[in-house]
Structures are given as structure tokens and as C-alpha cells.
C-alpha positions as CSV (number, residue, x, y, z in Angstrom):
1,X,31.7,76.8,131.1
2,X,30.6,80.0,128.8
3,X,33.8,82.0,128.2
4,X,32.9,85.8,127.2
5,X,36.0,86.8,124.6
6,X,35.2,90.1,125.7
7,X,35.3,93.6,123.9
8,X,38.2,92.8,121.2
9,X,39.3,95.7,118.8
10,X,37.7,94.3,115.5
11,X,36.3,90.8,114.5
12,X,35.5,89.9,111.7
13,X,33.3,87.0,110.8
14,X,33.0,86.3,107.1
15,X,29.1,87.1,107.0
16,X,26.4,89.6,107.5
17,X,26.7,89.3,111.3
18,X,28.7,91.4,114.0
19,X,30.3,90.8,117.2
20,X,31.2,94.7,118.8
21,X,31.8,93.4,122.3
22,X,33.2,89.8,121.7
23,X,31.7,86.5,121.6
24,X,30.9,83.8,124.6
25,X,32.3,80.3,123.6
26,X,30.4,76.9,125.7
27,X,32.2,73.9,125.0
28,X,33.7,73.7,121.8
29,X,30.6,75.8,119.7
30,X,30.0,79.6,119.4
31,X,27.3,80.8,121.4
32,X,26.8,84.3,121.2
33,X,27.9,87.4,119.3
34,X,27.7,90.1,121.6
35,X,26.1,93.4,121.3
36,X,26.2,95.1,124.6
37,X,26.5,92.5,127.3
38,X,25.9,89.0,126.7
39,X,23.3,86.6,128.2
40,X,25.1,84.3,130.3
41,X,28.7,83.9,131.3
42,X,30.8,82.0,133.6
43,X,34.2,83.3,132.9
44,X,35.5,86.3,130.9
45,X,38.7,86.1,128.3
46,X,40.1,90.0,127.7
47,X,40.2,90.5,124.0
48,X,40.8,94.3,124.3
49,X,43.4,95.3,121.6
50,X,43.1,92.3,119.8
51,X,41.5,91.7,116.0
52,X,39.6,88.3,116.1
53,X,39.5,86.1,112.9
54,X,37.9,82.7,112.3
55,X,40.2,80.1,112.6
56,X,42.5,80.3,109.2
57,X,41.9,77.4,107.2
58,X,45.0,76.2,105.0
59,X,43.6,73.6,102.3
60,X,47.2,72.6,100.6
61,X,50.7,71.7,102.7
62,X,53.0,68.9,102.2
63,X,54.5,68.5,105.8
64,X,56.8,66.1,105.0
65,X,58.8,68.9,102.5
66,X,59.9,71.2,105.9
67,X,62.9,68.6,106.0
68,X,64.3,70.3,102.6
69,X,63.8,73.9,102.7
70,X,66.1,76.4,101.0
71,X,68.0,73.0,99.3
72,X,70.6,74.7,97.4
73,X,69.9,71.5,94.5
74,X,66.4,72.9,94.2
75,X,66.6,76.8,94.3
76,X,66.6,77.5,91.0
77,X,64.0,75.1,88.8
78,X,60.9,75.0,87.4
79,X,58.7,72.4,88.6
80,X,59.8,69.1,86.7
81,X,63.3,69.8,87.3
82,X,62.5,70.4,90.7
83,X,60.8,67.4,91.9
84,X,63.5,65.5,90.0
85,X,66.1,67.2,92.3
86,X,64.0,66.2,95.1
87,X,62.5,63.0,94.6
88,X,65.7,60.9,95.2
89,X,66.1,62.8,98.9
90,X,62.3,62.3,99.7
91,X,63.2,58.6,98.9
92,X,64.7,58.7,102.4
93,X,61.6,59.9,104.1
94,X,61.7,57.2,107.6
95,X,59.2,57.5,110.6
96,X,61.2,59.4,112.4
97,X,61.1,62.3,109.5
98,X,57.6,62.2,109.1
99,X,56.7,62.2,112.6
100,X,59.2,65.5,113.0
101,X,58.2,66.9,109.9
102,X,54.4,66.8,110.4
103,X,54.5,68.3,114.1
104,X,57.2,71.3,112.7
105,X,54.4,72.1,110.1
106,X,51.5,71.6,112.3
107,X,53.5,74.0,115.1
108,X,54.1,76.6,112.4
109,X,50.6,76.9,111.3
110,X,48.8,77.3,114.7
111,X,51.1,79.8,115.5
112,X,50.5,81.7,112.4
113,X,46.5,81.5,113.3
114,X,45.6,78.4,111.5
115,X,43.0,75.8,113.0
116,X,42.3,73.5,110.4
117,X,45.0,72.1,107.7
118,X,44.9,69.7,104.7
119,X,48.0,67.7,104.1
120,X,49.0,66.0,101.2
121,X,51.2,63.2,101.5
122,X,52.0,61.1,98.4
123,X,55.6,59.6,99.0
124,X,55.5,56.0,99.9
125,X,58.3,52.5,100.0
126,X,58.2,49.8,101.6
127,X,59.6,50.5,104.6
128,X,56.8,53.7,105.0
129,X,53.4,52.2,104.2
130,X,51.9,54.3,107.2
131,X,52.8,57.9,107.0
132,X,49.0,59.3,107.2
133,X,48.7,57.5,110.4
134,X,51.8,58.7,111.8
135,X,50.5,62.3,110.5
136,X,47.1,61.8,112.5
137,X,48.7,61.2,115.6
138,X,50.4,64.4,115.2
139,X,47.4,66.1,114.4
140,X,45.7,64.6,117.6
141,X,48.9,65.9,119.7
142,X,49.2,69.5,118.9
143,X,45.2,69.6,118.6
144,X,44.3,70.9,115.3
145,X,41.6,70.1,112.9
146,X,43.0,68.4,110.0
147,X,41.9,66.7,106.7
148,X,44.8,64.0,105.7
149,X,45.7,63.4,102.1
150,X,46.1,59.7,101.4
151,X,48.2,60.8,98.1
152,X,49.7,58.4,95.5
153,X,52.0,57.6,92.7
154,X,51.5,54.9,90.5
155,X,53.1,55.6,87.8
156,X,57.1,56.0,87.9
157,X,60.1,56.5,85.2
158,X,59.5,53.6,83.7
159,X,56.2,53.5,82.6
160,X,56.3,57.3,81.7
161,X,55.9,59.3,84.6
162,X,57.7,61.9,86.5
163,X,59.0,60.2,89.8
164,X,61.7,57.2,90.0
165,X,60.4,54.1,90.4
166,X,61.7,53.5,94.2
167,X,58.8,55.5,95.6
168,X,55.5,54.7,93.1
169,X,53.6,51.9,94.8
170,X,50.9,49.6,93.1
171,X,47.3,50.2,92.5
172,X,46.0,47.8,94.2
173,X,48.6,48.9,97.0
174,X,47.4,52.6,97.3
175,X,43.6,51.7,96.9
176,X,43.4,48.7,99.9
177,X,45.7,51.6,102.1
178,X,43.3,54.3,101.0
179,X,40.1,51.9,102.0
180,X,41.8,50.9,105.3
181,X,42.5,55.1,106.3
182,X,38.9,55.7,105.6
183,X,37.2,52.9,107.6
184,X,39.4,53.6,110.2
185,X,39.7,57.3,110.2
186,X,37.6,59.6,107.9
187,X,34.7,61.5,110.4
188,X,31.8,62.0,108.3
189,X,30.4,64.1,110.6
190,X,29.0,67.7,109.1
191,X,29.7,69.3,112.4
192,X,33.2,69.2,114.6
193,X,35.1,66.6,112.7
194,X,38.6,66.7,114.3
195,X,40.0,64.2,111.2
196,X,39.1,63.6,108.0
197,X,40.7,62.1,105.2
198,X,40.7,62.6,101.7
199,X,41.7,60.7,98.4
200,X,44.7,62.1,96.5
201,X,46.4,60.7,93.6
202,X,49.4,63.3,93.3
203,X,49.0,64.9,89.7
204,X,48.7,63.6,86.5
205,X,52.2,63.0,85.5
206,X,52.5,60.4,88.1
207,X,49.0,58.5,88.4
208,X,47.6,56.1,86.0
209,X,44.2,57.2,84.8
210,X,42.8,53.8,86.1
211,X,43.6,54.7,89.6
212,X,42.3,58.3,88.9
213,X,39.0,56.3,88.1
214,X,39.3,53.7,91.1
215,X,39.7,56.7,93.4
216,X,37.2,58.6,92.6
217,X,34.3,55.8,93.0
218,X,36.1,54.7,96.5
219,X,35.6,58.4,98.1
220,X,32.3,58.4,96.5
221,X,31.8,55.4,98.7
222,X,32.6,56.9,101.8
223,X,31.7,60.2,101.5
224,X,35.6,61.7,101.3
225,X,37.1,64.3,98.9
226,X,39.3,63.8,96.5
227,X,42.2,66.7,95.8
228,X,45.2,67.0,93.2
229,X,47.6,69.1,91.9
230,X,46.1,70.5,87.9
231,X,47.2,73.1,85.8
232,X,50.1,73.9,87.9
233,X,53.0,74.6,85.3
234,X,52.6,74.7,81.1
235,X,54.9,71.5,81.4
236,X,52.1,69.7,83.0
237,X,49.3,70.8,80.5
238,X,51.6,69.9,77.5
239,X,52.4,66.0,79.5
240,X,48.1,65.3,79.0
241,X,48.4,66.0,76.1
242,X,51.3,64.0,74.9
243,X,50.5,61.4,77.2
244,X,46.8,61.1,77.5
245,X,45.7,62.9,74.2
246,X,43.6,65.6,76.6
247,X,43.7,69.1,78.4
248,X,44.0,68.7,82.2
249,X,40.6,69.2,83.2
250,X,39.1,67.2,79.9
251,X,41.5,64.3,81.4
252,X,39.9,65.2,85.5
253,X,36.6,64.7,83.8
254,X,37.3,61.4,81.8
255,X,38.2,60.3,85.3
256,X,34.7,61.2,87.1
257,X,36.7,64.0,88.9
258,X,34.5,67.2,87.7
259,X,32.5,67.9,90.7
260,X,31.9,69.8,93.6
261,X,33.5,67.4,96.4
262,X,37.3,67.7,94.8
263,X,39.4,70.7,95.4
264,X,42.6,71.4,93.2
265,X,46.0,72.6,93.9
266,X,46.9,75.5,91.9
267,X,44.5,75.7,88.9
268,X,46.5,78.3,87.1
269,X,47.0,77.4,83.5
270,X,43.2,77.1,82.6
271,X,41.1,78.6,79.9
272,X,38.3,80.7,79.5
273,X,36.3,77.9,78.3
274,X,37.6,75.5,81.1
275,X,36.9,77.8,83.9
276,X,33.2,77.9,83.4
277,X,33.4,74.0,83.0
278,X,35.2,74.4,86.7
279,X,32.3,76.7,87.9
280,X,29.8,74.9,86.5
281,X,30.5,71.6,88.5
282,X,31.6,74.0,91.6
283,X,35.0,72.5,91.6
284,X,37.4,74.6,94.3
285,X,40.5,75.9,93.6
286,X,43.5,76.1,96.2
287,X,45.6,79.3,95.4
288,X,49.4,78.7,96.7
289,X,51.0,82.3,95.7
290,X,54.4,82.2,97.2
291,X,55.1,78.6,96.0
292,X,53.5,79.5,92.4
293,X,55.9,82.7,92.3
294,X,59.1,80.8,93.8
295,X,58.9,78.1,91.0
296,X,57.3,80.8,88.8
297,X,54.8,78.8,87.7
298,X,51.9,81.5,86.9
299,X,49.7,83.3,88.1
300,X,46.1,81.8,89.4
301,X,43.2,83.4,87.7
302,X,41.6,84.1,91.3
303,X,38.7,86.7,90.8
304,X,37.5,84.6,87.3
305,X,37.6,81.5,89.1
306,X,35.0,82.9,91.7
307,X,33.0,84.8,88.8
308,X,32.8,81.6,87.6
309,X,31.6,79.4,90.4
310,X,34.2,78.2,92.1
311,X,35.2,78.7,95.4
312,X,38.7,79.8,95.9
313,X,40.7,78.8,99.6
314,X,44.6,79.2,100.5
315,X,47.5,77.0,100.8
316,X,51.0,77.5,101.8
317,X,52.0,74.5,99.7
318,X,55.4,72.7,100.4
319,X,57.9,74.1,102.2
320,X,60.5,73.0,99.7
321,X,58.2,75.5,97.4
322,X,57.8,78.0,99.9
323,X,60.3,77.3,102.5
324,X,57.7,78.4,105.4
325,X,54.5,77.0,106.5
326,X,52.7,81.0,107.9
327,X,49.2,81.3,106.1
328,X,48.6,84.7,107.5
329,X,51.8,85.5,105.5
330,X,50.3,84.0,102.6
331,X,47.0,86.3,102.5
332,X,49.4,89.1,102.3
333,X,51.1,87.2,98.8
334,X,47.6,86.4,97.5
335,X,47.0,90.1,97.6
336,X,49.8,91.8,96.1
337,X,49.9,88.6,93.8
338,X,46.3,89.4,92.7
339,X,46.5,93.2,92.6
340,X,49.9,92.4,90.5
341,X,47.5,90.8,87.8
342,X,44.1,92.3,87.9
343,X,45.1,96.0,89.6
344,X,44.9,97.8,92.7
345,X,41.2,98.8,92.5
346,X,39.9,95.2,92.0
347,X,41.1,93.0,94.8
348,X,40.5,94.0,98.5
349,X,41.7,92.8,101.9
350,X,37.9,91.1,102.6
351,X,38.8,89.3,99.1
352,X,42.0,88.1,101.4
353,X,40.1,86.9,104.4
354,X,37.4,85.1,103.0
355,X,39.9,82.8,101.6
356,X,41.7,82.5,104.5
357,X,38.8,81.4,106.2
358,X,35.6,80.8,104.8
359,X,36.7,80.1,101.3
360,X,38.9,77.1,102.6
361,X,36.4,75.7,105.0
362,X,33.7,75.6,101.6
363,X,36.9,73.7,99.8
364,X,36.9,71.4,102.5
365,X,33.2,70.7,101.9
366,X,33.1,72.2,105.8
367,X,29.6,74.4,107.2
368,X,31.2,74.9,110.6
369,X,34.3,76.0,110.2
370,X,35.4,79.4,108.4
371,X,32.9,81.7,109.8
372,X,31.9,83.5,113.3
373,X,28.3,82.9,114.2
374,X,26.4,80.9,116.6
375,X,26.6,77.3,116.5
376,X,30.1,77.1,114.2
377,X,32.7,75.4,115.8
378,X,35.0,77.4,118.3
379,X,37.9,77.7,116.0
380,X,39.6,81.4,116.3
381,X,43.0,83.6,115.9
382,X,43.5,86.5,117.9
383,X,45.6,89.0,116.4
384,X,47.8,91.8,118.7
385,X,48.6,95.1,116.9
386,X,51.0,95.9,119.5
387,X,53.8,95.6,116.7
388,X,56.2,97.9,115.3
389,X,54.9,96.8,111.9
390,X,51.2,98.3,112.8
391,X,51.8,101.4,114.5
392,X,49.6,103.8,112.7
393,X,47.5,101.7,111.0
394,X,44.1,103.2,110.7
395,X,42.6,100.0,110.0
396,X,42.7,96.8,112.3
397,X,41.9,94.2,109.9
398,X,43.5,96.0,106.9
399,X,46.5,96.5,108.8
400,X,46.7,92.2,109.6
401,X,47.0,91.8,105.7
402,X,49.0,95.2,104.3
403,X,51.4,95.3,107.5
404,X,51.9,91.6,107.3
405,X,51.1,90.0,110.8
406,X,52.6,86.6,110.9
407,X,52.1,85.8,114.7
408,X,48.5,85.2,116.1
409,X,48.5,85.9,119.9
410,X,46.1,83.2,120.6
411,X,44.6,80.2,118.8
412,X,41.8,78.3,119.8
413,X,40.7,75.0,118.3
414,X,37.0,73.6,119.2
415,X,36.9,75.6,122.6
416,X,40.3,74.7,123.1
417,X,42.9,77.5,123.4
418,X,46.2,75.8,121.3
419,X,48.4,79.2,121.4
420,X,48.1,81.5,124.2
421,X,50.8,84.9,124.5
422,X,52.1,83.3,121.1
423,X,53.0,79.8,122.6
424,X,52.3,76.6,122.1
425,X,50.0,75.5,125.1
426,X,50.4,71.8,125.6
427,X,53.3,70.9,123.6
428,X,57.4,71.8,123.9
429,X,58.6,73.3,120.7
430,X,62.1,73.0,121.7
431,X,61.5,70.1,121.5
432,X,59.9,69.4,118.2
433,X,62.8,71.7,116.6
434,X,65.3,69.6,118.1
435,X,63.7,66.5,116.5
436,X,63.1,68.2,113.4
437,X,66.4,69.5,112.7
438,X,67.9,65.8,113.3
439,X,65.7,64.7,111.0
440,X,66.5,67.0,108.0
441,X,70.1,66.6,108.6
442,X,69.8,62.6,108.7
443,X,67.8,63.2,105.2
444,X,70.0,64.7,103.6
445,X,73.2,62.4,104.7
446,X,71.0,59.5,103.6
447,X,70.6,61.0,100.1
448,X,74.2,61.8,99.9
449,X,75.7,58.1,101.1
């Protein structure tokens, strides 16, 4: 069936292209932009009113930290403190938790217009070896594009690191796990790929640089990504180089990490000097503002890291660092964050979108995804205006960022509509909050017993 999205109020597609009457949809591809009438159609969606976007692409989350939002133990630390506040109530993470916390997140991000999502799950035990599988089944369920983390922590209290003992695992633990997730997982395909997965180690302060190494030449094996935190806090910059004798990216570099298929979390605390270095090797950059400002960690260097080279994407981060999981919301921080630090008359609303949508997809080492134009994947978010918070606006897709949508009206995901009239089409929320909300409170009395 060709579906006609017909005559919407603005799209905007992230190139050179237009789309003034809509766009037909076959399968789960983009067929046509339409000028005038299009071609060929079998069925006709009305888009009048609405503001079409690609499908948002969010390129940092951990799900898992939805169970511990506004946790009165955490409110008011900088980062180290922070996870150490944290780390003994993640300890309790079951399957139960991650299950409920990974289709919360998931729920909250296709209703806020996102279609693809990279999570980043590095807390393991014993008794939780298969989180990232329990993650892609949720992914599969609520039918969103993902890219899985397979994070780590090697290196506990003992040895050094950041995070208590009870929740590192061993090398040769995370890197068998790792190997089994991508044989039995990881879609190399350069068009459509539903699930991916990716190679993580979780930040400096809690890897050991051999498994930084090992990593690196098993997702050059299979043809995965590799993603970190770096240069998130000053704390973290002054741990390499007590610990490891280097700068953060001179350590990512000793490690074979310097290249174009690794994206990083944050990136804040870099230099001049390092940020060509980053360009030069087109290393991405994945700008979380609201968590950066709650733990007031910095400010990312946005427009110098594109001048530079590197593409720049979005991530809502945790929600123990954010305490929401909306990335529309989030393009509306990255601006006033980034007009905040360079001025008004430097960063725009297209600045905005691109990272929302195209930016991300090019972390993601993606060519389908991000962009409107024939033969890209089907991914979109449809945008109403019929709002208190737009009436007036002059603009449509000014007014999604400056008036601060934070609902998409309809999501689809590879030809598949996922949200339609701002609901969830083949799932029960209810139901998931009902779940999720157990599982918090059963994570919390397990931390405090």
C-alpha cells in the first residue's frame, strides 16, 4: 500500500529537498516528496495542521535509571558523588526492573517523537548477566529502532575505580557476553536495521585500559560502534591523569578509540587542541544539556565541535540525571543552553533539528534514518500546533522548539504508525506504568533492607 501523508503545515527534512503537499510512504521506505499531487496512491493520511519531522533520533539514555528519578539522596551532587549515591540502589537492578524500566523509557520517547534510541546499559551481577537481551525484547515490543549498549565495568573500589565491587564483572566476562550479543543480535545492514548493538565500556574511571583495547578490536570485528562517556565533569579529566598519566582523549587514543565509528557522551571538558584531534578522526559527540546542567557539569562546546569535524547528535541521558526521557524537550535545552554560551545570533532552531535528527542518525553511523527523502526509511513525528503553548506562533517549525512541544501526535517507525492521536498503538501504557512504578518502589526497599 502507498500511503499519501497529505498536505501537512510544514516538513522539514534535514536537506536541500521539499515536501509542500506531504509525502507517500510504500512499505516501510519513503517514496515520494510531493509537489502538487503525487504519482501513485492507494490510501491518503490527513497531515493538514500538522509539522512533519524525521523520526528524532536520541543517541544517549540509560533506561534502566527511570527507576530513581528525583531520589532525594542524589539531588544535589556532582557527578562522582552522585553515582556513589546511586550505585548501591542500581545494585538491586532484577529482571523484573529492567524489563519495566526499559518499556517506561521506550514509551516516553516515542511519544515525545523519537524512532530510533541508543541505550547504554553498564550495570551487571550475577544474578543479571542478560539485561541487553531483556532490553531488545522491549525494543521489539513497543517497535522502535534501537542500538543496544552492551556497557561494562571492570574496574571497581578496589582496584581504583569509581563503582563498588558488587556490580564490576570480569574481562573476560564482559568480552565473551559482548561476542555472544553481537553474533546473535547486531544487524549490519546499512539500510532498516531494527537492532543494532554497540560496544561500551562505561567511562574511564571504571574500565581497565585493557578492556578499552579488547573492545575496540572485537567491534572492529563485527562491524559495531563503540560509545562512552569522556570529558563529562573536570573530576573525570583530573582521574586520567592521576590514574593513567594522560588527558581523556590522549587515553581514548592509546586505546584505538579515535575514530569515526565511536560516538561520546558528553565531550564537554575538551581543548582547543583536542577538538581538532576529535574532528580530525570524525569522532561524534552526544550533547545531553539538561543532565549536563542538573549535575552542572559544563557546558558542551557544540558549534566548535561541528567547525571542527565532528558531528554533533542528542541525548536525554539518564533519567536519574534528567528525571524525563522527552527529546523534543531536549532540543529546546540544547538551544537556550547554546545561545546561553555562544549568544543569541549564533545558534538557530535548524542548528536544533539537525541534531535531533540527522546529526544523531550520522552518530549512529546511520544513511537512512535522520532525513526525509526518497528511499530513507519511514521513520516520522507529526507535530499538532493546536496547543495553548503555540497560539500565535508565526513559525511552525520555530514554534516546535521556542514554544516547547513535548507531545508528537503521531509516530511512525519503518511504515509502521507507533503513536497515533498521542497514543501508544499496540501497547497498554497503563500497563507498563503499573509495572514500572512496582519496580521502582521494590528498588528502592531493596536498597534500604
Amino acid at each position: 500500500m502507498k500511503t499519501w501523508i497529505k498536505n501537512p503545515l510544514a516538513v522539514w527534512t534535514g536537506n536541500e529537498l521539499t515536501a509542500p503537499n506531504g509525502l507517500v510512504i510504500e512499505d516501510n521506505q519513503i517514496k515520494e516528496l510531493v509537489v502538487g499531487q503525487p504519482t501513485c496512491h492507494d490510501q491518503v493520511f490527513d497531515a493538514s495542521g500538522l509539522v512533519i519531522l524525521p523520526g528524532l533520533v536520541n543517541c544517549h539514555h540509560h533506561f534502566y535509571q527511570t527507576l530513581t528519578r528525583a531520589l532525594p539522596a542524589a539531588a544535589n551532587l556532582k557527578l562522582f558523588p552522585w553515582l556513589q549515591s546511586l550505585y548501591p540502589i542500581w545494585a538491586n537492578l532484577n529482571h523484573d526492573s529492567i524489563k519495566a524500566s526499559s518499556e517506561l523509557a521506550i514509551a516516553e520517547l516515542l511519544l515525545s517523537g523519537c524512532t530510533t534510541v541508543s541505550d547504554h546499559h553498564y550495570v551487571f551481577s550475577e544474578a543479571l548477566t542478560d539485561s541487553i537481551d531483556i532490553q531488545i525484547r522491549a525494543a521489539e515490543k513497543l517497535g522502535i529502532r534501537a542500538v543496544l549498549c552492551r556497557g561494562s565495568m571492570s574496574l571497581g573500589e578496589s582496584t581504583g575505580g569509581l563503582p563498588p565491587d558488587s556490580i564490576i564483572q570480569t574481562e573476560d566476562q564482559i568480552l565473551l557476553d559482548s561476542e555472544r550479543l553481537l553474533t546473535q543480535y547486531h544487524d549490519r545492514s546499512s539500510q532498516g536495521a531494527m537492532i543494532q548493538i554497540a560496544l561500551a565500556p562505561c567511562s574511564p574511571f571504571s574500565v581497565t585500559t585493557s578492556l578499552m583495547t579488547d573492545t575496540a578490536e572485537l567491534a572492529a570485528k563485527h562491524n559495531a560502534r563503540l560509545h562512552t562517556h569522556l570529558a563529562e565533569t573536570e573530576d573525570e579529566n583530573q582521574f586520567c591523569q592521576d590514574v593513567f598519566n594522560l588527558r581523556p582523549l590522549d587515553y581514548l587514543e592509546s586505546t584505538g578509540w579515535l575514530h569515526n565509528n565511536t560516538w561520546l557522551a558528553h565531550g564537554i571538558h575538551f581543548n582547543d587542541q583536542e577538538l581538532y584531534r576529535l574532528g580530525q578522526a570524525g569522532t561524534g559527540i552526544c550533547h545531553c544539556p539538561t543532565s549536563n546542567m542538573i549535575l552542572g557539569s559544563g557546558t558542551c562546546r557544540t558549534l566548535d565541535i561541528e567547525a571542527a569535524g565532528s558531528p554533533i547528535g542528542l541525548g536525554v541521558d539518564g533519567s536519574a540525571s534528567n528525571d524525563g526521557s522527552n527529546l523534543i524537550q531536549e532540543a529546546r535545552q540544547a538551544l537556550l543552553l547554546a545561545r546561553l554560551y555562544y549568544g543569541a545570533d549564533r545558534i538557530t532552531v535548524d542548528h536544533c533539528l539537525n541534531w535531533l535528527c540527522k546529526g544523531g542518525a550520522d552518530l549512529l553511523g546511520r544513511n537512512d534514518i535522520g532525513q526525509i527523502a526518497p528511499s530513507m526509511q519511514a521513520d516520522l513525528a507529526l507535530f499538532s500546533l493546536d496547543e495553548l503553548r503555540f497560539s500565535g506562533a508565526a513559525d511552525p517549525l520555530a514554534a516546535l522548539i521556542m514554544c516547547g512541544a513535548h507531545a508528537a501526535e503521531h509516530v511512525m517507525v519503518a511504515g509502521t504508525w507507533r503513536v497515533l492521536d498521542r497514543q501508544l498503538t499496540h501497547t497498554d501504557l497503563s500497563e507498563i506504568k503499573a509495572a514500572h512504578q512496582l519496580a521502582a518502589a521494590n528498588i528502592l526497599a531493596s536498597a534500604q533492607s
